[in-house]
Structure formats: C-alpha cells, structure tokens
C-alpha positions as CSV (number, residue, x, y, z in Angstrom):
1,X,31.5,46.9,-37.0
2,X,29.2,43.6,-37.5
3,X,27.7,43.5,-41.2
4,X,24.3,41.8,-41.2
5,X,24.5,38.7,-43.0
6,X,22.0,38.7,-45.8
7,X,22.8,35.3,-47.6
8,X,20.1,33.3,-45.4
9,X,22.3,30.5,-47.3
10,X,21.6,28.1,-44.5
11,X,18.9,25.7,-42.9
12,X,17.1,28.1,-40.4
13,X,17.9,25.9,-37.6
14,X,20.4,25.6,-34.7
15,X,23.3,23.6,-34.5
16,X,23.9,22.8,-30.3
17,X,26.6,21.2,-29.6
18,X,28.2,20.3,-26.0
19,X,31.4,18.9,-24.9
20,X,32.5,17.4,-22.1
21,X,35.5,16.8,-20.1
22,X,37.5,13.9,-18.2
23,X,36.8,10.3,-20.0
24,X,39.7,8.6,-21.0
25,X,40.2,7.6,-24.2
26,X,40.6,3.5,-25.5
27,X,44.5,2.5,-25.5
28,X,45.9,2.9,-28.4
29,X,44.2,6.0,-29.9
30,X,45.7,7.6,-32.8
31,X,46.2,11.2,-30.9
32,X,48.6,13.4,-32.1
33,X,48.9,16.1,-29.0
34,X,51.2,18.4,-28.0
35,X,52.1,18.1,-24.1
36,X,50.6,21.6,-24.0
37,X,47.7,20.9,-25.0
38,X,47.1,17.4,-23.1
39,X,48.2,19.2,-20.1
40,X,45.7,22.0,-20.6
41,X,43.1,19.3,-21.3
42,X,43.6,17.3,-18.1
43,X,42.6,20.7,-16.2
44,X,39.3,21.1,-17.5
45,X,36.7,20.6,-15.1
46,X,33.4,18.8,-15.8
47,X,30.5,21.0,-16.6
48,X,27.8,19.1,-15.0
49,X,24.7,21.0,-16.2
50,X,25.7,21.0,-20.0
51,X,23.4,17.9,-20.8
52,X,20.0,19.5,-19.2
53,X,20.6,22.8,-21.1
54,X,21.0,21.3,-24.5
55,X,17.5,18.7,-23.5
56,X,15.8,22.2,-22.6
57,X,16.5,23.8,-25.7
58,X,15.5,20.6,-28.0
59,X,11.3,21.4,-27.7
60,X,12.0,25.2,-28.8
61,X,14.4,24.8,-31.5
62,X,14.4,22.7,-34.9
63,X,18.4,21.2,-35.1
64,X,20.8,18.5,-34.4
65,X,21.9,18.3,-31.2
66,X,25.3,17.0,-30.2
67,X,26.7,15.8,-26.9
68,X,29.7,14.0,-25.8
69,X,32.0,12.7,-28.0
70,X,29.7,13.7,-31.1
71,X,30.8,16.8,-29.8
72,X,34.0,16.9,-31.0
73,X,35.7,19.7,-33.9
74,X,35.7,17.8,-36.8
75,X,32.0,17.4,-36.7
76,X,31.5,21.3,-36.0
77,X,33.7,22.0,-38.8
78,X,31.6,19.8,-41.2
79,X,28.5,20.8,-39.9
80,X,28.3,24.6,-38.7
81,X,28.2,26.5,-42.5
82,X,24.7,24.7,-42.8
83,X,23.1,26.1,-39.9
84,X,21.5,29.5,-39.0
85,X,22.0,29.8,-35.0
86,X,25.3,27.9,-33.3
87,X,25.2,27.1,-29.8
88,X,28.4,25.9,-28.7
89,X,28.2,24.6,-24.8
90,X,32.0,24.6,-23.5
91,X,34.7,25.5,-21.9
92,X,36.9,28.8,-23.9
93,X,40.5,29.0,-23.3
94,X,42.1,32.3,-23.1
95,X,45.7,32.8,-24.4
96,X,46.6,36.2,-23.1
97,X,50.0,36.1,-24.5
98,X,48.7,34.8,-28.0
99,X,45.3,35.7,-28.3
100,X,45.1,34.4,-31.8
101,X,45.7,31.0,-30.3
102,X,42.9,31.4,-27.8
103,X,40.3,28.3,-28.5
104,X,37.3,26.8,-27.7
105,X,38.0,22.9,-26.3
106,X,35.9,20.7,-28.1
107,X,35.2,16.7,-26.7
108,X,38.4,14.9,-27.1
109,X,37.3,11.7,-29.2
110,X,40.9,10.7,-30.4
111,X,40.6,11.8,-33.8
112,X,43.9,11.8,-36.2
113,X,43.4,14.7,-37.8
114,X,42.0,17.2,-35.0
115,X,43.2,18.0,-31.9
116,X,39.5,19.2,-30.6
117,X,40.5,22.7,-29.6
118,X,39.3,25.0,-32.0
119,X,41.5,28.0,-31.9
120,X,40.7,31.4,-32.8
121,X,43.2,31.4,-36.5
122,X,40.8,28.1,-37.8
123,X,37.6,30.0,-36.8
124,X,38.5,32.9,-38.8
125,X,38.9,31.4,-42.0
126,X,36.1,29.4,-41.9
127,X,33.1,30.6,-44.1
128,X,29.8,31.0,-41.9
129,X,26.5,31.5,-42.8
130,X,25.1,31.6,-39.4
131,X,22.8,34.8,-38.0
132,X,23.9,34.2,-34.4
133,X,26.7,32.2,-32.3
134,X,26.1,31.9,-29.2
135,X,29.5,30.8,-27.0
136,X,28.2,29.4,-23.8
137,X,31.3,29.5,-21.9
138,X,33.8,30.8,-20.4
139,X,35.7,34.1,-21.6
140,X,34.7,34.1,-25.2
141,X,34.5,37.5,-25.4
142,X,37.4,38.4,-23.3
143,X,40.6,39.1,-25.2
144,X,44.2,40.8,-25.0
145,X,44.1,44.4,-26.7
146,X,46.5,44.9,-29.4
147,X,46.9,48.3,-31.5
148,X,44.9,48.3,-35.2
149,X,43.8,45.0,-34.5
150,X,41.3,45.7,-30.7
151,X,40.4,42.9,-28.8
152,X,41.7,39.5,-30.6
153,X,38.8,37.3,-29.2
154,X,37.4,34.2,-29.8
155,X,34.2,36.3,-30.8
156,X,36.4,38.4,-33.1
157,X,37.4,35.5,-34.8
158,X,33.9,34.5,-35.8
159,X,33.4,37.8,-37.2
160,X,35.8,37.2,-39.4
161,X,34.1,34.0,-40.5
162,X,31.2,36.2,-41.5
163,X,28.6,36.0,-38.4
164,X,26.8,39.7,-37.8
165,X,26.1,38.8,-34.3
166,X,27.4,36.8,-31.2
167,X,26.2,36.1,-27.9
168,X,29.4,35.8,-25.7
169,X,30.9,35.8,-22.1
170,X,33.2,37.7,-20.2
171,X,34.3,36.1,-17.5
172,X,34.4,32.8,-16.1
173,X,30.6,31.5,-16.1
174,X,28.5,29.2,-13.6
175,X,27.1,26.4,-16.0
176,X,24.2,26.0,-14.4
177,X,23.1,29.2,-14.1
178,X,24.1,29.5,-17.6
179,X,21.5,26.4,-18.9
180,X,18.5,29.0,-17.1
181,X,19.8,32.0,-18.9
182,X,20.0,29.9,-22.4
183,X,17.0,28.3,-22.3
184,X,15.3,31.6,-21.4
185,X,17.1,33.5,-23.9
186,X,16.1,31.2,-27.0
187,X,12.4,31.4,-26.0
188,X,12.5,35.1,-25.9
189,X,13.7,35.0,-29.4
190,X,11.7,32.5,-30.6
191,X,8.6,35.2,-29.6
192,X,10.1,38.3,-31.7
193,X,12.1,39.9,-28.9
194,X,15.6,41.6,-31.2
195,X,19.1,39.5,-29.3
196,X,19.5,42.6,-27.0
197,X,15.8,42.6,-25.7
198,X,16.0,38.2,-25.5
199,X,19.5,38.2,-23.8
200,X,18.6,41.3,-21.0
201,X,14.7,39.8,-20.2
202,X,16.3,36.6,-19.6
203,X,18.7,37.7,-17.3
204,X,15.8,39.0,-15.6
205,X,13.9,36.0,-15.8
206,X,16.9,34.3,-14.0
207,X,17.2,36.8,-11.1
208,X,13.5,36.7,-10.2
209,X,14.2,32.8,-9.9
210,X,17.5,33.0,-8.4
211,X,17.7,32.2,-4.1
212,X,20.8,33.5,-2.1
213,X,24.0,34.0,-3.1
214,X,23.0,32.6,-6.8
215,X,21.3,36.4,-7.5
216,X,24.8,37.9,-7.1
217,X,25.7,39.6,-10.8
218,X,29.0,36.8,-11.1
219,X,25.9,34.2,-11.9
220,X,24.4,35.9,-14.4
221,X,25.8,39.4,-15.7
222,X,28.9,37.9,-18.1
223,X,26.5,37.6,-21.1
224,X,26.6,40.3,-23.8
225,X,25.1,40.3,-27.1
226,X,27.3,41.8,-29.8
227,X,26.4,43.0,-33.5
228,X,23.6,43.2,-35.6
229,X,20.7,42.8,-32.7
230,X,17.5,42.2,-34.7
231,X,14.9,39.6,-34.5
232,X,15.5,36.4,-35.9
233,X,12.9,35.0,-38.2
234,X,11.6,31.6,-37.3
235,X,9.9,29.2,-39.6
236,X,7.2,28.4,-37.0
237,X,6.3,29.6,-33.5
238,X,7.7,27.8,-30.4
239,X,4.8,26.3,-28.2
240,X,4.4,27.9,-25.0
241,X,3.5,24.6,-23.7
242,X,6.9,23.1,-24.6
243,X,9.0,26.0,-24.0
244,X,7.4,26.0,-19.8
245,X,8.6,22.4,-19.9
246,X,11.8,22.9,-20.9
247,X,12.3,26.2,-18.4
248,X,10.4,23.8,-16.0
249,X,13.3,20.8,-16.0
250,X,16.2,22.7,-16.4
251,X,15.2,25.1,-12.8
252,X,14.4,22.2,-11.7
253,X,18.0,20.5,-11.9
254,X,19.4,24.1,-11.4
255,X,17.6,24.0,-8.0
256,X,18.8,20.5,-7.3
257,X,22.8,21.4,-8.4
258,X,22.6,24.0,-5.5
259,X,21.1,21.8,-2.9
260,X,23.9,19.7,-3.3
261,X,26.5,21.9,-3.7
262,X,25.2,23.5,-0.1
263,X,25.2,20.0,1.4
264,X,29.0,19.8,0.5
265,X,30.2,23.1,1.9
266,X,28.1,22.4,4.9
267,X,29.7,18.4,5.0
C-alpha cells in the first residue's frame, strides 16, 4: 500500500516537464551511450501534442515548466524533490525481461554524465517529497509480475521514492488525446475534486468532446489513479476564466491533429 506523505517538505507547485524526440545532437557531443540504448532512442516517435499540453496547464498551475532539451534527466533529478505535483510528459519504456530497467526517456541533450533515460533502479532511490506524479505516457504502470516483489513498474519505483500517489498509464497512449484528459484532470483538482473523482470526470469531459473513432476507450481509458486519492490543497484557486482558455486551445489543436491525420489516411 501507498502511505500518505505528510512532510509537505516541498514548494506546493508543479514541476512539468516534456521531452521530445528526433533532433540531432551538435558533432562532437560528449555522449557516452550504449548501442542499446541509441538504438532504442532512434525509435522513438515524436509526440507532437506534448508542447500544447504543457501551455494549457501553465494558467492553472504555479511551476516551472520545461520543454525540449531543458527537459532532459539531470535537470529532473536536481529539480523534482522541491516540488509538490510532477508531471512528466514522455514516452515510458517497458523492459519485460528486466522490469527494474524499465525507464522513462528523457530529452537527449548530450550530457556527460546522464544518458536521459531514467530507469526504474535511479527512481527508487531518489528521495521525493511530491503528493502526486503524474506519468503522461506510455505504459508506466504496466509491468512484468514477479513473486514477493508484484508488478515491478515504473510507478512502483516512485513508490519507493516516497510518493503516496501516481497517476499512470497502461497501455500505449494517444498524445493528443492525452493533453485534453491532463488539462481537464488538473482543473478538476484545482476545484477540490479527491485524484479518483479529477481523473474519472475528466475522462468524461473528454468523451462528451470526443467525434468518431477518437470516443473509442484506447483514447482515453489507460489512465488510473493509484494511492492515497485525496484532495490536494492549493495555495489559491485556479480562475475559471484561465482554466476555459487553456481547455479552449488545447481542443482546439486536438481538433486540428485529427483533421489532419484524416486528410492523410484519406491522401
């Protein structure tokens, strides 16, 4: 079980952070990488909605922000004891036949000393003060059962690190319909609602907005809330005003990735 984290030894705000995938780094970088791990890199699609969820959640929540190469695992490692909520906008890698090694792929921004995935063993022994992590991607919560130890999971591993309660995935997740469901979910929260009753009204928020084919359960059902599932207490109210914009632009560019991704199949 989850222990409710009672130090409140951090900042009461949210730490966002999103990563993307495909720039090539300046010759001559100072990497250090396994081919295993470059390999694995090279495979990692772009996910193009990351950006607009990350803008949509700025006008609800007090935090830093990080996109792109800022992005990267030293920076969460530095940063994430400090903050009360992480958000961490990215693609999860799954190692079925080593679940321990199972990470979550940060930017690659050529650093010496980290390789940018963030596998399961470093989460553990970090030290966490956070009240909720939210993984927005893909398979963070799915893992490889093992006897005495359950399911060895990216969302295990933060356990470990002391968080009472994670939002997580358990299957491969649509980004874009993932940025409506997140910036749904935080509002929710930020108006009293416990994780459970934030995370389920916000799926329903997404399927009463959702056309076609994107209503189908793959879009939006992966999302579970695990642990402690009470309210989190805010240090001011979010505006309604600037929480309808922020839902506003991001179905807006959720409407507009479709349209496009229609015009392709149909090309």
């Amino acid at each position: 079980l989850l222990n409710k984290n009672t130090s409140n030894q951090h900042n009461s705000n949210l730490l966002a952070m999103g990563a993307i995938y495909g720039d090539s780094l300046p010759t001559g970088s100072p990497l250090n990488r396994s081919p295993e791990l470059s390999k694995l890199r090279s495979k990692l699609p772009p996910l193009d909605a990351i950006r607009a969820e990350l803008d949509a959640l700025k006008p609800m929540m007090e935090g830093n922000y990080y996109y792109g190469k800022t992005a990267n695992e030293k920076t969460f490692k530095e940063e994430a004891s400090k903050y009360a909520i992480l958000h961490l906008a990215m693609h999860g890698v799954l190692n079925e036949k080593h679940p321990i090694l199972s990470s979550l792929a940060f930017t690659e921004n050529g650093d010496p000393e980290e390789d940018n995935f963030l596998q399961a063993f470093e989460i553990s022994q970090m030290k966490l003060n956070a009240e909720l992590v939210v993984l927005s991607a893909c398979e963070t919560g799915y893992g490889k059962f093992q006897q005495g130890e359950g399911v060895m999971s990216l969302a295990r591993s933060f356990m470990y690190a002391g968080v009472p309660s994670m939002v997580v995935s358990m299957w491969q997740v649509n980004d874009a319909s993932t940025a409506l469901i997140m910036s749904a979910f935080y509002n929710n929260l930020a108006q009293g609602m416990d994780k459970a009753k934030a995370l389920q009204q916000a799926k329903l928020f997404y399927i009463n907005h959702a056309q076609g084919i994107t209503a189908h359960p793959a879009f939006w059902a992966a999302f579970i809330q695990l642990g402690d599932a009470s309210p989190i207490q805010f240090k001011a109210p979010i505006s309604t005003w600037f929480w309808m914009l922020g839902i506003a632009g991001i179905a807006l560019i959720f409407a507009l990735f479709w349209r496009l991704k229609k015009r392709k199949e149909l090309a």
